[in-house]
Biotite code that builds the C-alpha atoms (Angstrom):
import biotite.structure as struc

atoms = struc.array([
    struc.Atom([0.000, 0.000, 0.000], chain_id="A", res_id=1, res_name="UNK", atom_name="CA", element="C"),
    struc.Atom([1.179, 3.622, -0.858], chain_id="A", res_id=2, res_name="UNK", atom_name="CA", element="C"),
    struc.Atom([-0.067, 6.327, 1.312], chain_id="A", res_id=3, res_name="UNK", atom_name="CA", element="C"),
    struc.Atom([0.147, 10.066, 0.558], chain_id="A", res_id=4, res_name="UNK", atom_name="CA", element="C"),
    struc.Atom([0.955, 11.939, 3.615], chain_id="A", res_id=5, res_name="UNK", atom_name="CA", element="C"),
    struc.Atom([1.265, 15.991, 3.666], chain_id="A", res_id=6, res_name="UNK", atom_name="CA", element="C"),
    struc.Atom([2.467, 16.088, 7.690], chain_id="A", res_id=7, res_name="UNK", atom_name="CA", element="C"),
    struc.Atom([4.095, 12.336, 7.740], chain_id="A", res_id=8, res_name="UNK", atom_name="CA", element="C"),
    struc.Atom([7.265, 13.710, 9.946], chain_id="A", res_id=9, res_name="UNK", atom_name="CA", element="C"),
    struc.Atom([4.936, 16.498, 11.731], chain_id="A", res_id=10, res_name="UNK", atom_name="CA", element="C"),
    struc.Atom([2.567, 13.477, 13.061], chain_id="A", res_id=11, res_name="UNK", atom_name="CA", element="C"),
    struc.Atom([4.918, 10.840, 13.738], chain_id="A", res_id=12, res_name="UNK", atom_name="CA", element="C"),
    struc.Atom([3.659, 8.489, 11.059], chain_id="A", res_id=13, res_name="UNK", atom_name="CA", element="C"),
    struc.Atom([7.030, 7.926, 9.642], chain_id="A", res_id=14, res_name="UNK", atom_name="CA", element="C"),
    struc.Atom([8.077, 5.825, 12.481], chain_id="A", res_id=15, res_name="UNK", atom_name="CA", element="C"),
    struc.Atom([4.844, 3.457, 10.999], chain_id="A", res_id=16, res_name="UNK", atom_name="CA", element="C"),
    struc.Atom([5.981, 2.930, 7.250], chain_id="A", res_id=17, res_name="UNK", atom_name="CA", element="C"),
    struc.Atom([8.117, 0.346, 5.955], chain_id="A", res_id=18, res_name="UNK", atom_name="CA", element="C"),
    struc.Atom([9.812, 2.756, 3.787], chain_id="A", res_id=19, res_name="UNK", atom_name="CA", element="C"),
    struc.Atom([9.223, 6.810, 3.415], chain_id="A", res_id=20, res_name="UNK", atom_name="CA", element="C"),
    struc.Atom([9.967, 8.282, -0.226], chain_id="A", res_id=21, res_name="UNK", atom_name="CA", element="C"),
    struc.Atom([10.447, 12.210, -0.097], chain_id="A", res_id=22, res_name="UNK", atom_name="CA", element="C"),
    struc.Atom([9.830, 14.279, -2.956], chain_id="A", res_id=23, res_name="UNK", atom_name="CA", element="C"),
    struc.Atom([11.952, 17.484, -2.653], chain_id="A", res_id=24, res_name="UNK", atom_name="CA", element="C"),
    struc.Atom([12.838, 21.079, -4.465], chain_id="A", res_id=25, res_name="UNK", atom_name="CA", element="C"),
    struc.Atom([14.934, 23.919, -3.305], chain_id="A", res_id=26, res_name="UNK", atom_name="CA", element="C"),
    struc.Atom([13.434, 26.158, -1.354], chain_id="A", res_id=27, res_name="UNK", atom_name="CA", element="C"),
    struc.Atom([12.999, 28.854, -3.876], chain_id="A", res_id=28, res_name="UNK", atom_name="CA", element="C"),
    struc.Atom([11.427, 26.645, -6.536], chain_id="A", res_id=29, res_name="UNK", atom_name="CA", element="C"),
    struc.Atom([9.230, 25.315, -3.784], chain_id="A", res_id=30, res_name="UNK", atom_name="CA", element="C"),
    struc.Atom([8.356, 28.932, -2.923], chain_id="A", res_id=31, res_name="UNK", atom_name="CA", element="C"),
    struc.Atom([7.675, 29.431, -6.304], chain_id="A", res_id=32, res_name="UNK", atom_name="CA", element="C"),
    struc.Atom([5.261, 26.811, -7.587], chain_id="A", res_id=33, res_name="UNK", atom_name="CA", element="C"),
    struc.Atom([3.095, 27.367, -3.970], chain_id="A", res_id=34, res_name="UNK", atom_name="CA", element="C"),
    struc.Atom([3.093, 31.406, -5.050], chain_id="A", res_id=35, res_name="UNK", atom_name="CA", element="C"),
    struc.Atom([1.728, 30.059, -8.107], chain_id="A", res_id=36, res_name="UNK", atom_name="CA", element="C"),
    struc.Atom([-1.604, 28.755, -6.513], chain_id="A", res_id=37, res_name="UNK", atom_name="CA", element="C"),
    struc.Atom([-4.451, 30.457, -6.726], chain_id="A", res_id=38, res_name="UNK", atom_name="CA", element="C"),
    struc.Atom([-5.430, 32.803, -3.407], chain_id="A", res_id=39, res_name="UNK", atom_name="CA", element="C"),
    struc.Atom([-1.466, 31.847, -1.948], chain_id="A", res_id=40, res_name="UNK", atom_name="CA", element="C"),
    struc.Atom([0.081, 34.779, -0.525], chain_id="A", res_id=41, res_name="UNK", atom_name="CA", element="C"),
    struc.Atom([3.803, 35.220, 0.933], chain_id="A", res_id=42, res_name="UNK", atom_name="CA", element="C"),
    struc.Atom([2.439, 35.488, 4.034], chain_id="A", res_id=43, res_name="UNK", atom_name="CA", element="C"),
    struc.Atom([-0.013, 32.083, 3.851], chain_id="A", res_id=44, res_name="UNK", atom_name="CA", element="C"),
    struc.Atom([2.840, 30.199, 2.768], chain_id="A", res_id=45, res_name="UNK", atom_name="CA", element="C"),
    struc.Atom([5.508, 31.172, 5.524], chain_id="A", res_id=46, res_name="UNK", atom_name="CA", element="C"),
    struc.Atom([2.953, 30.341, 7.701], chain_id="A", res_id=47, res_name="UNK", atom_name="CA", element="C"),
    struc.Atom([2.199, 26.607, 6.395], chain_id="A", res_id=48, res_name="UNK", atom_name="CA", element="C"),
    struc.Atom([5.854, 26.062, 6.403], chain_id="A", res_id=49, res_name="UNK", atom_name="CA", element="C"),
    struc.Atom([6.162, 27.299, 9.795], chain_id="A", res_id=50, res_name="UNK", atom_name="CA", element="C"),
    struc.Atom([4.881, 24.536, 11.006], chain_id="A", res_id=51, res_name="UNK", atom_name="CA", element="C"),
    struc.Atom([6.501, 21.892, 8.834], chain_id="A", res_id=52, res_name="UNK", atom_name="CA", element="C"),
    struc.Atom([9.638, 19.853, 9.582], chain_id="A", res_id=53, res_name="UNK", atom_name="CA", element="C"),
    struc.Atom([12.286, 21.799, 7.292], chain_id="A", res_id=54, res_name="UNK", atom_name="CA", element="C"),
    struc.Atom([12.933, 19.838, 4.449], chain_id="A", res_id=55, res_name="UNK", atom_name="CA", element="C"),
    struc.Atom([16.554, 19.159, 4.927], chain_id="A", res_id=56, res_name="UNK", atom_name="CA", element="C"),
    struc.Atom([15.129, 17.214, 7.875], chain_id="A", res_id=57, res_name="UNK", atom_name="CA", element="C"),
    struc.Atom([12.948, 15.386, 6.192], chain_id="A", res_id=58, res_name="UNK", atom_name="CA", element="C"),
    struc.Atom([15.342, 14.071, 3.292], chain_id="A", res_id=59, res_name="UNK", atom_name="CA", element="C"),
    struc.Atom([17.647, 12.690, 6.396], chain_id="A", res_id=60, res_name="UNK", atom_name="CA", element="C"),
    struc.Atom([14.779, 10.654, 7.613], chain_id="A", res_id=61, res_name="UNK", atom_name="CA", element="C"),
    struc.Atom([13.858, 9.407, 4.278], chain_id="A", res_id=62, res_name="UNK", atom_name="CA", element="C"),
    struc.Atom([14.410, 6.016, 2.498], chain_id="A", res_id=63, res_name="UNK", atom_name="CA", element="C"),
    struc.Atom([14.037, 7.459, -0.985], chain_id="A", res_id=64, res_name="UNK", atom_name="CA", element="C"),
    struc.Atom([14.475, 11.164, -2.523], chain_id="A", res_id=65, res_name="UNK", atom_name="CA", element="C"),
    struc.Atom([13.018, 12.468, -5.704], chain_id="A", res_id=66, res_name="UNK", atom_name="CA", element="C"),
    struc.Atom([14.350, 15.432, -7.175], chain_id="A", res_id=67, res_name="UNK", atom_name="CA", element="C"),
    struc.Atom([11.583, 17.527, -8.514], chain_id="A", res_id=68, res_name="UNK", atom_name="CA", element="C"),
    struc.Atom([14.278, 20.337, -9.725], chain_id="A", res_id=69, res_name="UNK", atom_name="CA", element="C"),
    struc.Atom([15.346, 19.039, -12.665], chain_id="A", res_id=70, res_name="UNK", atom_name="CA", element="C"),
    struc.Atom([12.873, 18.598, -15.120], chain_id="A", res_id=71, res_name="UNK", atom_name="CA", element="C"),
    struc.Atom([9.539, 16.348, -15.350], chain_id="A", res_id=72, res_name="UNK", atom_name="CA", element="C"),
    struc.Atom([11.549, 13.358, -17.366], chain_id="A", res_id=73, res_name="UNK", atom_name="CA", element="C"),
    struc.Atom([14.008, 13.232, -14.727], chain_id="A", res_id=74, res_name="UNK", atom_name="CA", element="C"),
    struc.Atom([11.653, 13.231, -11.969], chain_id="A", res_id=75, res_name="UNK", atom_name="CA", element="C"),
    struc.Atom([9.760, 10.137, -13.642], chain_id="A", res_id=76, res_name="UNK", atom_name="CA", element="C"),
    struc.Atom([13.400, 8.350, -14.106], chain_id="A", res_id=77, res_name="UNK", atom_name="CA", element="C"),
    struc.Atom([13.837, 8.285, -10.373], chain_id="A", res_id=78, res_name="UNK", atom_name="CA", element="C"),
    struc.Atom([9.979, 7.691, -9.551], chain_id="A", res_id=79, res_name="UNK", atom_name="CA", element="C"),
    struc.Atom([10.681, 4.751, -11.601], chain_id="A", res_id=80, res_name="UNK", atom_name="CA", element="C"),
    struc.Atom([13.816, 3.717, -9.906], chain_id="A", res_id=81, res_name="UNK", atom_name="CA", element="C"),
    struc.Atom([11.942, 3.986, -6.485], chain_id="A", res_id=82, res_name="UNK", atom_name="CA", element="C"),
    struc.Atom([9.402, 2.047, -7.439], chain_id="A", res_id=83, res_name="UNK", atom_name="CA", element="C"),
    struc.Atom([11.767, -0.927, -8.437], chain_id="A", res_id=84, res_name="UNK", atom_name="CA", element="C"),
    struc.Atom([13.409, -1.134, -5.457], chain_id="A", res_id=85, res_name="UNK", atom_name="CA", element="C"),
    struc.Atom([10.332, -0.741, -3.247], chain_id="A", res_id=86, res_name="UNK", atom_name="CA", element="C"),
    struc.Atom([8.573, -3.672, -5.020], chain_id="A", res_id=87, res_name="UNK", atom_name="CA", element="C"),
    struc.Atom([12.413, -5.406, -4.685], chain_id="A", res_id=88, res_name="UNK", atom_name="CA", element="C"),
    struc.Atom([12.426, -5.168, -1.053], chain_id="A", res_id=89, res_name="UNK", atom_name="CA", element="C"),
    struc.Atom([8.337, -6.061, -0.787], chain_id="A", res_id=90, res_name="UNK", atom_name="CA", element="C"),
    struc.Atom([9.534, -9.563, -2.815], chain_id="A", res_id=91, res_name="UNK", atom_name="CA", element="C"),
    struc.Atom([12.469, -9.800, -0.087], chain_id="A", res_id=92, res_name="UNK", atom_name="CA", element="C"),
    struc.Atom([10.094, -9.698, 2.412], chain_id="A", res_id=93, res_name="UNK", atom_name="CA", element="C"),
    struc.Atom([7.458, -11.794, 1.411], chain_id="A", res_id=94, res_name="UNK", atom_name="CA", element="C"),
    struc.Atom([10.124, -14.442, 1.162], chain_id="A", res_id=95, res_name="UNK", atom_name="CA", element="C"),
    struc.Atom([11.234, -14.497, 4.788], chain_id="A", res_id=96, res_name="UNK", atom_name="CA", element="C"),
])
């Protein structure tokens, strides 16, 4: 099963998954494309990441990064190496 979780680190939920894939952009690209919403303001979107775990943070605790900062094709390439290896390791397991 693949969940989708916004606040994974913030809740705690991490320490439940067999494996935790972050998908990550520099700051100012990530400031960018929220900007880009309709209604966001500077000011909105300090405040939701206020309260997130900085993302630094969050690619230590992860299993898997994806790179979302270089392009659409090379996002796919590692979404597809990712998935390889997750369904390697869910074959590993259901052996033992």
């Amino acid at each position: 099963m693949i969940l989708d979780i916004p606040l994974l680190f913030e809740t705690g939920r991490d320490k439940t998954m067999d494996a935790v894939v972050v998908v990550s952009a520099p700051d100012s690209i990530q400031r960018e494309r929220v900007l880009s919403r309709p209604g966001m303001t500077p000011e909105k979107f300090e405040a939701i990441r206020s309260r997130q775990v900085p993302d630094v943070d969050k690619r230590a605790k992860a299993d898997f990064v994806i790179e979302t900062d270089k392009g659409l094709d090379h996002a796919l390439t590692q979404v597809k190496r990712v998935a390889a290896e997750l369904r390697r390791l869910a074959s590993e397991k259901r052996r033992t």
